[in-house]
C-alpha positions as a Markdown table, in Angstrom:
| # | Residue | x | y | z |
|---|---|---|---|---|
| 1 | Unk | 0.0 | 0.0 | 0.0 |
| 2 | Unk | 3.1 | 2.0 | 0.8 |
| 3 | Unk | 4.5 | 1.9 | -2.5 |
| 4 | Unk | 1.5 | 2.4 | -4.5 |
| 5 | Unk | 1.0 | 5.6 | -2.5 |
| 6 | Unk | 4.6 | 6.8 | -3.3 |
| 7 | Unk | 3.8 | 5.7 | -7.0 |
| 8 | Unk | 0.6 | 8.0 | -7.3 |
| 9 | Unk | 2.1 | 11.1 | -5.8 |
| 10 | Unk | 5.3 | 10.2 | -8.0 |
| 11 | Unk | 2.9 | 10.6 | -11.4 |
| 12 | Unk | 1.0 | 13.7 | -9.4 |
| 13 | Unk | 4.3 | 15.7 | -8.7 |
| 14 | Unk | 5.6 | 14.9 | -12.4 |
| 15 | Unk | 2.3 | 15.9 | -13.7 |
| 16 | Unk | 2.0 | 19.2 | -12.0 |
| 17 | Unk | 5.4 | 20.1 | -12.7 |
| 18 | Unk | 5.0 | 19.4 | -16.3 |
| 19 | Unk | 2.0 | 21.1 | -16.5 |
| 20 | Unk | 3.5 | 24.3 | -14.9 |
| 21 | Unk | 6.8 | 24.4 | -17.3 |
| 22 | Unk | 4.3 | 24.4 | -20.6 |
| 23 | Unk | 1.5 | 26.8 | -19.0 |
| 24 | Unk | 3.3 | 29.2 | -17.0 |
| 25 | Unk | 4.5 | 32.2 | -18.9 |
| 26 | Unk | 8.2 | 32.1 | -18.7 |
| 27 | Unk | 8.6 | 35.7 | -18.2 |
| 28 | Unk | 6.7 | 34.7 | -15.3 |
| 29 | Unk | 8.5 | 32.0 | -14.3 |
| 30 | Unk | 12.3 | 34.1 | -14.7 |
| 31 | Unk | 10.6 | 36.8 | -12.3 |
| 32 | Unk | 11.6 | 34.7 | -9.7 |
| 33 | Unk | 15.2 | 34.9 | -7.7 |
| 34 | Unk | 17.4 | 32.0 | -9.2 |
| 35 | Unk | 21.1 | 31.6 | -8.6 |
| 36 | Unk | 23.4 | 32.1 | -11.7 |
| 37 | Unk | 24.7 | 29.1 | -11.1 |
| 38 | Unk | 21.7 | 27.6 | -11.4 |
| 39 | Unk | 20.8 | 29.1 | -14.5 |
| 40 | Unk | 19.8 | 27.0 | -17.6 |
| 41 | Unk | 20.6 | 29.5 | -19.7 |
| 42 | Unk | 24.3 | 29.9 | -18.5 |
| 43 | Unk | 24.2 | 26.7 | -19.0 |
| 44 | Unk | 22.9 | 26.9 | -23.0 |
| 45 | Unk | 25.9 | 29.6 | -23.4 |
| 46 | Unk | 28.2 | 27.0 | -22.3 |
| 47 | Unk | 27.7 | 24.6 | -24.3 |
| 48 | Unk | 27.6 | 26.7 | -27.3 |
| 49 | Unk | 30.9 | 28.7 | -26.6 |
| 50 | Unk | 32.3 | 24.9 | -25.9 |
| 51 | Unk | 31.0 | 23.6 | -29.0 |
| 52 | Unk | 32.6 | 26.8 | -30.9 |
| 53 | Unk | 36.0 | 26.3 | -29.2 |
| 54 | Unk | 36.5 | 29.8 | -27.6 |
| 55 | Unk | 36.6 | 30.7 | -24.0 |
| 56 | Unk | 34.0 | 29.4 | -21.9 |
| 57 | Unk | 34.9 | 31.3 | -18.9 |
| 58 | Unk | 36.1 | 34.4 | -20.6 |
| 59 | Unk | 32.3 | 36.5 | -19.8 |
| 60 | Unk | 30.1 | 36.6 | -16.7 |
| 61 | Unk | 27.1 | 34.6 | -18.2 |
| 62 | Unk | 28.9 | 31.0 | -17.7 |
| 63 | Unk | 29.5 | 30.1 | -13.8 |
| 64 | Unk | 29.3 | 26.1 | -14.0 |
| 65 | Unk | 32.0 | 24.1 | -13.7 |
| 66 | Unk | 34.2 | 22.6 | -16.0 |
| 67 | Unk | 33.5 | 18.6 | -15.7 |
| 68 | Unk | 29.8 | 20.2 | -14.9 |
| 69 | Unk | 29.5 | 22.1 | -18.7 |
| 70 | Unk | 31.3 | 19.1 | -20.4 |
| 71 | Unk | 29.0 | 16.3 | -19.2 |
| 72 | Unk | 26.0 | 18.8 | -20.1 |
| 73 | Unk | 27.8 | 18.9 | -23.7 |
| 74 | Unk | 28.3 | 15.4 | -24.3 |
| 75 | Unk | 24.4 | 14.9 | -23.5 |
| 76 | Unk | 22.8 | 17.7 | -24.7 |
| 77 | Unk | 24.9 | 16.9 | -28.3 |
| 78 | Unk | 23.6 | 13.6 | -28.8 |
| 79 | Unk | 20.2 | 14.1 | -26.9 |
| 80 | Unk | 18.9 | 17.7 | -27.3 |
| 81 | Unk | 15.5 | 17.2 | -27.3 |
| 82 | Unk | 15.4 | 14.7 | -23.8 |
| 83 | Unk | 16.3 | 18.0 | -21.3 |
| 84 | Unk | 12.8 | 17.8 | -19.9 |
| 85 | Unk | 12.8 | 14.0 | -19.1 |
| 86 | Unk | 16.6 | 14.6 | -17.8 |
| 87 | Unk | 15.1 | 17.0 | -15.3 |
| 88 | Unk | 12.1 | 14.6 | -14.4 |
| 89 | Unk | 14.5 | 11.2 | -14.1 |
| 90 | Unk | 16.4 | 14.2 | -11.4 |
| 91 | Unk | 12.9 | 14.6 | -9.6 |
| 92 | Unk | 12.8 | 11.0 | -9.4 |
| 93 | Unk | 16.1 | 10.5 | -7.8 |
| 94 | Unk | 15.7 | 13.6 | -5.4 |
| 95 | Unk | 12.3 | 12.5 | -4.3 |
| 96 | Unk | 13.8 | 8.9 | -3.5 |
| 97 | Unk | 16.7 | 11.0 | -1.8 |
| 98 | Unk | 14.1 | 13.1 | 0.3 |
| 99 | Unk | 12.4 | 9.4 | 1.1 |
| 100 | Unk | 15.9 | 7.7 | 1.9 |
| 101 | Unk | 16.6 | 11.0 | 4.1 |
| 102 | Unk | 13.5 | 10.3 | 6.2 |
| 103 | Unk | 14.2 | 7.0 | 7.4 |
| 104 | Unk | 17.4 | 7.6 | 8.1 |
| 105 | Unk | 16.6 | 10.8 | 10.2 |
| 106 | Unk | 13.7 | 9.4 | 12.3 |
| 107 | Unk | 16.0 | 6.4 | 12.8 |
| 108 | Unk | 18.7 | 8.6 | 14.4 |
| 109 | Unk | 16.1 | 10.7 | 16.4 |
| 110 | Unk | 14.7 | 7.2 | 17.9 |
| 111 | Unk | 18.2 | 6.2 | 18.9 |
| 112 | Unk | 19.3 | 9.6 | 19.9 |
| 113 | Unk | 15.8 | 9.5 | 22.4 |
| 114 | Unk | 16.8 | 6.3 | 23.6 |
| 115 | Unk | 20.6 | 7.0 | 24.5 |
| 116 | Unk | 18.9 | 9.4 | 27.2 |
| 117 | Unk | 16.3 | 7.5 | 28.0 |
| 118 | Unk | 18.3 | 6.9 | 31.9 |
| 119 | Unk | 18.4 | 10.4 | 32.4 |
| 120 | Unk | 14.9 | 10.8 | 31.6 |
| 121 | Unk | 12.1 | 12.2 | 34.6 |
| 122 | Unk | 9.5 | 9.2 | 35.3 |
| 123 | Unk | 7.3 | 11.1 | 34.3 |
| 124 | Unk | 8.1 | 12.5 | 31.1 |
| 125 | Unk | 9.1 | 9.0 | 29.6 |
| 126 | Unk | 6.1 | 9.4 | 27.3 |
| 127 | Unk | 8.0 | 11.9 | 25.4 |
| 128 | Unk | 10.6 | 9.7 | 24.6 |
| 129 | Unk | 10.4 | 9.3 | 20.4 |
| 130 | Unk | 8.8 | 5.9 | 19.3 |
| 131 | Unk | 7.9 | 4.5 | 15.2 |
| 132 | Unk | 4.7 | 5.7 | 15.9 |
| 133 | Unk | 5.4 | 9.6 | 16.1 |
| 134 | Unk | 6.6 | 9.3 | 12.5 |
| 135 | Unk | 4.3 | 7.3 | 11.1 |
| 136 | Unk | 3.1 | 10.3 | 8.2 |
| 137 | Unk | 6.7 | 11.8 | 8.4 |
| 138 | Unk | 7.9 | 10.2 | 5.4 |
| 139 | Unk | 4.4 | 11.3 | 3.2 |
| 140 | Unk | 4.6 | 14.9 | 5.1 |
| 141 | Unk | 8.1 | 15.3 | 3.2 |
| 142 | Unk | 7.1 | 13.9 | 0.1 |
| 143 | Unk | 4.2 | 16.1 | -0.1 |
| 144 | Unk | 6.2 | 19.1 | 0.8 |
| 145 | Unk | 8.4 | 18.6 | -1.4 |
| 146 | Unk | 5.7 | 17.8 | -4.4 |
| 147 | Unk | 4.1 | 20.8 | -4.1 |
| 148 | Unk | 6.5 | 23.3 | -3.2 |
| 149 | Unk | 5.9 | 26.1 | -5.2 |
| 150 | Unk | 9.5 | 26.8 | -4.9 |
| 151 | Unk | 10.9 | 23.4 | -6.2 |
| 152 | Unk | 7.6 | 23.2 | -8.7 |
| 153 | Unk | 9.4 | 26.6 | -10.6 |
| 154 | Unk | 12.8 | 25.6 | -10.2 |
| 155 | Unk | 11.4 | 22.6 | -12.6 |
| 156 | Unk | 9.5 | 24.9 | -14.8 |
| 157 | Unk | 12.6 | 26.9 | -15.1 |
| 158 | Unk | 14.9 | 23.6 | -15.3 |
| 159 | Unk | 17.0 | 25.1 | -12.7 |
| 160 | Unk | 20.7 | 23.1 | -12.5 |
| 161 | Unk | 20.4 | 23.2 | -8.8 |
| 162 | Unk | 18.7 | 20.1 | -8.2 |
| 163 | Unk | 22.0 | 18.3 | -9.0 |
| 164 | Unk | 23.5 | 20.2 | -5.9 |
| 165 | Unk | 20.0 | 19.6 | -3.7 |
| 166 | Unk | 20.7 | 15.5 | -4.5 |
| 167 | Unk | 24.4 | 15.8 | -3.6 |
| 168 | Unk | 23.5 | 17.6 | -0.5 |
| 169 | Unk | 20.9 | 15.0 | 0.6 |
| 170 | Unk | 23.2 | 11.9 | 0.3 |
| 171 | Unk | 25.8 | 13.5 | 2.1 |
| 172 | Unk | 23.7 | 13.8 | 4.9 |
| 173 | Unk | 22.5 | 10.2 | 4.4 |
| 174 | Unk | 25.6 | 8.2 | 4.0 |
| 175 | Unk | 26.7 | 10.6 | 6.9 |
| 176 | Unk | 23.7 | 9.8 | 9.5 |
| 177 | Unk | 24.7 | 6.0 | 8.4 |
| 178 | Unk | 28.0 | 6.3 | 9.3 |
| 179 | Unk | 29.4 | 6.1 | 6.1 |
| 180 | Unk | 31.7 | 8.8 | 6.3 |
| 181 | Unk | 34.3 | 8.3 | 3.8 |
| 182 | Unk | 31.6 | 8.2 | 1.2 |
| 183 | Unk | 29.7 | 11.3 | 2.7 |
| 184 | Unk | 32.6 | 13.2 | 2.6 |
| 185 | Unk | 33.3 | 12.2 | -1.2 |
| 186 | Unk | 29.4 | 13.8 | -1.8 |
| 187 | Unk | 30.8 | 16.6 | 0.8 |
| 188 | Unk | 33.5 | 17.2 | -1.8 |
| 189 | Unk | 31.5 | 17.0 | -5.1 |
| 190 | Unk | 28.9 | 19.6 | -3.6 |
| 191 | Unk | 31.8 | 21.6 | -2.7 |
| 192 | Unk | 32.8 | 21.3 | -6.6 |
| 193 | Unk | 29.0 | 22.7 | -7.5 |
| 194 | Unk | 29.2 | 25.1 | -5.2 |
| 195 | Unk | 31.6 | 25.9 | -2.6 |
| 196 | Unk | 29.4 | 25.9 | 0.4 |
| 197 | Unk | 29.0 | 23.0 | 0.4 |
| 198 | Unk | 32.2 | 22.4 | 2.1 |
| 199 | Unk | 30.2 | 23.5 | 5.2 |
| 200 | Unk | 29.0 | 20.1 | 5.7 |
| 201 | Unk | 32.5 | 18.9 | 6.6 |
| 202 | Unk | 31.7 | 20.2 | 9.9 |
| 203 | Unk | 29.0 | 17.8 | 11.0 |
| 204 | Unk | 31.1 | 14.7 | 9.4 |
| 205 | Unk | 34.2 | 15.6 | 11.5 |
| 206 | Unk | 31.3 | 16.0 | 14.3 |
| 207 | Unk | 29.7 | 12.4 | 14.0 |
| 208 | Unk | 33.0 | 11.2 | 13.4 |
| 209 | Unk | 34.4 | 12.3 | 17.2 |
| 210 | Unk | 31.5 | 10.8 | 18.2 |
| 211 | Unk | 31.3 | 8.2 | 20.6 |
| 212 | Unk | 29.7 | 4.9 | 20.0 |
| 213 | Unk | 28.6 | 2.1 | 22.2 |
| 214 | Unk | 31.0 | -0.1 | 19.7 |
| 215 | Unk | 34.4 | 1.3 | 20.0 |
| 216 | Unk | 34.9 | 4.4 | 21.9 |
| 217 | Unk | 38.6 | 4.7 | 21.9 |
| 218 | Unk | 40.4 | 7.9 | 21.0 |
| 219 | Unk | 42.3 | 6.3 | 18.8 |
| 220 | Unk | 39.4 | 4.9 | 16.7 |
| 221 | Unk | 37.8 | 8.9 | 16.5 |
| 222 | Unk | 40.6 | 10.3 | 14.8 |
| 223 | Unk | 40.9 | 7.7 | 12.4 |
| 224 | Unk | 37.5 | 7.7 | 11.6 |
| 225 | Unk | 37.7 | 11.9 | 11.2 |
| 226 | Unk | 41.2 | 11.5 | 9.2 |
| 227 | Unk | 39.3 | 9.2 | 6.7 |
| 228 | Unk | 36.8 | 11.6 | 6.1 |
| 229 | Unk | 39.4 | 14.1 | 5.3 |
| 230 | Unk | 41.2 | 11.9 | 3.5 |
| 231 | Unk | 37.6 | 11.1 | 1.6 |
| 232 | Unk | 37.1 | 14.9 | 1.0 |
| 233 | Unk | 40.6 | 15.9 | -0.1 |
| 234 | Unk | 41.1 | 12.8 | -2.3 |
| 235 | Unk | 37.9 | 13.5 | -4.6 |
| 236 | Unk | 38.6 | 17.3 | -4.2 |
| 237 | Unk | 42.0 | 16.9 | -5.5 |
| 238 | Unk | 40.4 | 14.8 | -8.0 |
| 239 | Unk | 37.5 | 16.6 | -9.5 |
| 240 | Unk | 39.8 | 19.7 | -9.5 |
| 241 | Unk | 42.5 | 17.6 | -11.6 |
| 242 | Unk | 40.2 | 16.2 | -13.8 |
| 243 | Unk | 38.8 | 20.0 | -14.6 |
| 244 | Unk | 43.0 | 21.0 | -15.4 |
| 245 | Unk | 42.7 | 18.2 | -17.9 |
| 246 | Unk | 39.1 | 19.3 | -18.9 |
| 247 | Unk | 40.4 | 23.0 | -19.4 |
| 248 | Unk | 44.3 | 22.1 | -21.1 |
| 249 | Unk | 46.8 | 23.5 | -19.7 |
| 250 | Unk | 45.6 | 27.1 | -18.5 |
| 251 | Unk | 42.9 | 26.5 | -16.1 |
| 252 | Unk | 40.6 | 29.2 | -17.7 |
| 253 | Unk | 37.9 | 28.5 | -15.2 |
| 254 | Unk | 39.7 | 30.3 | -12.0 |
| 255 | Unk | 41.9 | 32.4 | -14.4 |
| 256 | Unk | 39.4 | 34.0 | -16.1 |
| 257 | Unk | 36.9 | 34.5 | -13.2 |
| 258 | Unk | 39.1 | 34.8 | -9.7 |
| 259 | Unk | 41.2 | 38.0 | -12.3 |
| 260 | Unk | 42.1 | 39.7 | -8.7 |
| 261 | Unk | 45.5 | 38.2 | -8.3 |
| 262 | Unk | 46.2 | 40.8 | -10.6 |
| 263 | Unk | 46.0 | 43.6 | -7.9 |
| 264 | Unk | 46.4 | 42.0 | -4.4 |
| 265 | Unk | 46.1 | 45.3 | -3.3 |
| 266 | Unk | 43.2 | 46.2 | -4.9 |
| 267 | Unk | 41.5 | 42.9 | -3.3 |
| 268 | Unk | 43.3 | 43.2 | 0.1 |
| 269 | Unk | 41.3 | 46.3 | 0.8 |
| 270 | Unk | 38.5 | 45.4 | -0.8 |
| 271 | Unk | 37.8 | 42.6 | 1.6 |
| 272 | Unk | 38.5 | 44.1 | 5.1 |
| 273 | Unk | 35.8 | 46.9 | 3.5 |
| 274 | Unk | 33.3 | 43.7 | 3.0 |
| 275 | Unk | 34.2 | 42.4 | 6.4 |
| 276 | Unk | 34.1 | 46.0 | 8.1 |
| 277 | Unk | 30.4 | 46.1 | 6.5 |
| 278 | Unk | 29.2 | 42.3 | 7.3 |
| 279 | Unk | 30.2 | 42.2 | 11.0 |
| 280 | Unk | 27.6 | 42.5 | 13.3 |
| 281 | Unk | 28.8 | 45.4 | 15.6 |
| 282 | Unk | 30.7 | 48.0 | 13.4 |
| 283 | Unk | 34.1 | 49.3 | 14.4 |
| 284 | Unk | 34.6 | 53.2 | 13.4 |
| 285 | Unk | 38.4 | 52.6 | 14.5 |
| 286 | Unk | 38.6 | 49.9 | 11.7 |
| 287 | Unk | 36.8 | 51.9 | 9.0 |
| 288 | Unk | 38.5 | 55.0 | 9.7 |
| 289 | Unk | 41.8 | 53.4 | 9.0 |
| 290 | Unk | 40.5 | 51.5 | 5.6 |
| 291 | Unk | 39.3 | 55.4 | 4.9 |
| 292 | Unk | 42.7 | 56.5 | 5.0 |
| 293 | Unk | 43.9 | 54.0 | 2.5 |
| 294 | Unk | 41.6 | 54.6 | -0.2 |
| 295 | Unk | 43.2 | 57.8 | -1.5 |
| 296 | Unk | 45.4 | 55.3 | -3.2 |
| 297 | Unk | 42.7 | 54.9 | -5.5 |
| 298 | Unk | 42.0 | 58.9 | -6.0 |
| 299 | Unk | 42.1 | 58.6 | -9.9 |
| 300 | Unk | 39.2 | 56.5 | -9.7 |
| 301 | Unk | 37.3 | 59.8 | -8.1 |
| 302 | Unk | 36.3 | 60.8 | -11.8 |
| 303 | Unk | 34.1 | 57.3 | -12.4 |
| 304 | Unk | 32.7 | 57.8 | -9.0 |
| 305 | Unk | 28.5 | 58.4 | -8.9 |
| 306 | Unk | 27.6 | 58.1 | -5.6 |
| 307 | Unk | 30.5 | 60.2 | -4.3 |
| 308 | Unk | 27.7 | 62.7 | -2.7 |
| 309 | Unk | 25.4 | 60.6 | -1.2 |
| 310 | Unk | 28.2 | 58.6 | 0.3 |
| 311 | Unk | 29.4 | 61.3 | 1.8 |
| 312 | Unk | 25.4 | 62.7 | 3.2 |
| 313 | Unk | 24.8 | 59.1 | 4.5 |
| 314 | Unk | 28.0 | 59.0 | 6.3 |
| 315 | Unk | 27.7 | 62.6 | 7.9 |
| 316 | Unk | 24.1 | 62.0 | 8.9 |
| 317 | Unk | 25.7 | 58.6 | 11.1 |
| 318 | Unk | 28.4 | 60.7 | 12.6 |
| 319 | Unk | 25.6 | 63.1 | 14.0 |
| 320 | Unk | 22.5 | 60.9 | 14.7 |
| 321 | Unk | 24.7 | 58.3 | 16.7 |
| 322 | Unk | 25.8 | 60.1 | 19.4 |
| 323 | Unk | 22.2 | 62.1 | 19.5 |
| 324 | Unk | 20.6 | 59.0 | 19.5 |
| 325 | Unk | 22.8 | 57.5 | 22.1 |
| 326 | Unk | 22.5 | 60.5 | 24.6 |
| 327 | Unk | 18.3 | 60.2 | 24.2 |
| 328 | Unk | 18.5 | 56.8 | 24.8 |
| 329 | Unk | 20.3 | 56.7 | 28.0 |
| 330 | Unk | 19.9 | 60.1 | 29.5 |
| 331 | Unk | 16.4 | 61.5 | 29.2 |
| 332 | Unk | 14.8 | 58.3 | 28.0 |
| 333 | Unk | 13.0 | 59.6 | 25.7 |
| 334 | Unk | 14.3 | 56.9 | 23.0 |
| 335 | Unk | 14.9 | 53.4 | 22.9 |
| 336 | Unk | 18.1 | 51.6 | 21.9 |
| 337 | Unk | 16.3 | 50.9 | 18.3 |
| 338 | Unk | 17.3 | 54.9 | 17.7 |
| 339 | Unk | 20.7 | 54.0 | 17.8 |
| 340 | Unk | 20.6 | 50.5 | 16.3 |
| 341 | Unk | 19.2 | 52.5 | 13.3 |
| 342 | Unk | 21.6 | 55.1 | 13.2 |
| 343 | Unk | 24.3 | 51.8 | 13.3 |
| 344 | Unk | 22.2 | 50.9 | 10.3 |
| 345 | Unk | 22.6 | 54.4 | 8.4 |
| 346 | Unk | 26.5 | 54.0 | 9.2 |
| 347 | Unk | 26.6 | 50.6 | 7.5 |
| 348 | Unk | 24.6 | 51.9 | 4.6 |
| 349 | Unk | 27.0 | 54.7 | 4.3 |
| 350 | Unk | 29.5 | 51.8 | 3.7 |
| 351 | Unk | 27.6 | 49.8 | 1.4 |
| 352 | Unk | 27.5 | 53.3 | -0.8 |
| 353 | Unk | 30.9 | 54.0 | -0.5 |
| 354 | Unk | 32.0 | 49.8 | -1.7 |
| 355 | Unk | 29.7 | 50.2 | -4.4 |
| 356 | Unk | 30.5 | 53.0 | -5.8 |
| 357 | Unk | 34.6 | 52.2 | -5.2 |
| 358 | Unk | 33.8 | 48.9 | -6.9 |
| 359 | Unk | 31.9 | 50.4 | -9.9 |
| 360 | Unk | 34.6 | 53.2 | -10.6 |
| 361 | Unk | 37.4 | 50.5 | -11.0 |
| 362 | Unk | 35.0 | 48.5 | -13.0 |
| 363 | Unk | 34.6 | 51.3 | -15.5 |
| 364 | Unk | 38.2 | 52.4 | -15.6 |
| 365 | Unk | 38.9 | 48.5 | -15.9 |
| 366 | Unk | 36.6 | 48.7 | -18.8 |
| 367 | Unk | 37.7 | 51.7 | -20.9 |
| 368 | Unk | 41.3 | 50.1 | -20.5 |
| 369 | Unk | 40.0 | 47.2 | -22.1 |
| 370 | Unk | 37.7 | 48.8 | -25.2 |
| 371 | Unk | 39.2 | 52.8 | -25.3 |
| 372 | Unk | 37.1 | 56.0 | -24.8 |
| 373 | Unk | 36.2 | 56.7 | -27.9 |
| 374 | Unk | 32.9 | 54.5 | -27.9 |
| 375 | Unk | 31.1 | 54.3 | -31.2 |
| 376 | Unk | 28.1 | 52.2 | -32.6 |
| 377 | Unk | 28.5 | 50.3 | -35.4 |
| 378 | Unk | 26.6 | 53.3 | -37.6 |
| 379 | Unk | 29.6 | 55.8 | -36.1 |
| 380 | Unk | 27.5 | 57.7 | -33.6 |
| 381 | Unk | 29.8 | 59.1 | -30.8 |
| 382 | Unk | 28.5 | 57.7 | -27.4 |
| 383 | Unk | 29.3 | 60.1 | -24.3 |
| 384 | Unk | 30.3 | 58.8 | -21.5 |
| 385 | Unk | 28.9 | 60.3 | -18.5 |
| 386 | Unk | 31.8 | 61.1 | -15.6 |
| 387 | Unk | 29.3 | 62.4 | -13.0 |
């Protein structure tokens, strides 16, 4: 009964999500937030720069990887017309995952439940986790997931990520099972898609230090945590060696995009200003100090747009923080929400200031590249505006 259950909400999920990709208007459908990663499109360009033989990575429209863009080459070449049935045989395999990923959890829970079960009031040992508080957890999930609205238009728009959602699942399977060597290899691949993925190293490392009733010897931990690092390096090393190969000899895919080792300086600067802005409680010390570098970058001042409304922003934080400070502990007659806000205007200020930094090299960077004199193709002067 099970399994014929599974089988009609199989045939319901493919259905719907068939129905929405030829129904829904794609403008529609591309109004939503999806990654560039996960872009089909990037995806398209790819392949056809591939097929042509010029430079995959040498744009911002192609951010896959390498082994990534040449399986998608080999099988969109010989199978062009099969992309939807590609992306339905990956619903398949993630709704199996999500199904695998429920037994495996509630297993764990059960156990978990049971380990404490000593320490446990009388009682309360009715709250201790049985089979029968799961019983719908399984169908819950696979429902969820059926008709998601978010997972039902990452179909319509045959969004790449569900490749990365699979990897991500059976590393936390093969993880919660103990297989850690293995889960770090899927660790490692989603790491390849996407690099934070790598995140989920932590809880390997953490199931691996932990101790089991079978063998709870130190000595028996670290090897099980040095195998999943082995696990993760080896197939990191692996997939990264295989894209040299992939790419020739000039690895195009972190020369072309990661172009900042060109100006370390440039870089150095610009991420203690990202981490000056991203830290919870901001540190005028620290940004008065990256202030008084960026005069290195005065010729740069020309390309600047925001330069005045920077500088508005960041006056208006100098004054309301202190006033807001004094009404909020003095008189009273403000809260600390005042002066979280002014915090708010000061880190706005900085957002301004990056932006605009980042845009100015950008454009410099750009008439470098293509000259000043910028024509169309019917000779028309273009002016560029400076301010």
């Amino acid at each position: 009964m099970r399994y014929l259950t599974l089988f009609v909400w199989m045939v319901v999920m493919l259905s719907v999500r068939v129905l929405v990709k030829h129904c829904a208007s794609q403008n529609f459908i591309k109004s939503f937030a999806h990654s560039s990663m996960d872009n089909w499109d990037s995806v398209l360009e790819g392949v056809f720069l591939h097929e042509a033989g010029l430079n995959v990575y040498d744009n911002d429209i192609v951010h896959q990887p390498p082994l990534a863009l040449h399986l998608w080459s080999v099988a969109l070449r010989y199978t062009k017309n099969w992309v939807v049935i590609y992306f339905l045989l990956l619903e398949l395999v993630n709704m199996y995952s999500i199904l695998k990923l429920s037994d495996v959890c509630i297993s764990v829970l059960i156990s978990s439940d049971q380990r404490t079960q000593p320490n446990v009031h009388a009682s309360s040992r009715s709250l201790i986790l049985s089979r029968d508080d799961f019983v719908l957890c399984g169908y819950l999930m696979i429902m969820c997931y059926c008709f998601n609205p978010y997972s039902i238009l990452a179909f319509a728009s045959q969004s790449t990520s569900i490749i990365w959602n699979i990897t991500s699942v059976w590393t936390l399977i093969t993880c919660f099972q103990n297989h850690l060597f293995i889960s770090s290899c899927f660790c490692a691949l989603g790491c390849y898609l996407r690099l934070y993925s790598g995140l989920l190293l932590l809880p390997i490392l953490a199931v691996a230090t932990f101790k089991t009733t079978a063998n709870n010897r130190l000595a028996f931990r670290l090897f099980r945590m040095g195998t999943s690092l082995l696990g993760f390096v080896a197939t990191t090393v692996g997939l990264l060696y295989g894209s040299y190969l992939a790419e020739g000899r000039t690895w195009t895919f972190l020369k072309s995009i990661y172009l900042h080792h060109h100006e370390p300086v440039f870089l150095s600067v610009a991420v203690l200003l990202v981490a000056s802005v991203l830290q919870p409680y901001h540190s005028v010390g620290e940004f008065g100090c990256l202030l008084a570098v960026l005069p290195l970058w005065s010729y740069l001042y020309k390309y600047c747009r925001l330069a005045l409304p920077t500088i508005c922003v960041l006056l208006a934080a100098l004054v309301l923080t202190p006033l807001f400070y004094y009404m909020w502990l003095q008189p009273g007659t403000a809260n600390a929400n005042f002066y979280f806000a002014a915090c708010m205007v000061y880190a706005v200020g900085q957002i301004l200031l990056i932006t605009d930094w980042l845009n100015a090299h950008s454009k410099r960077e750009y008439l470098l590249r293509v000259g000043q004199e910028l024509t169309l193709s019917s000779g028309q002067k273009l002016v560029l505006i400076q301010s």
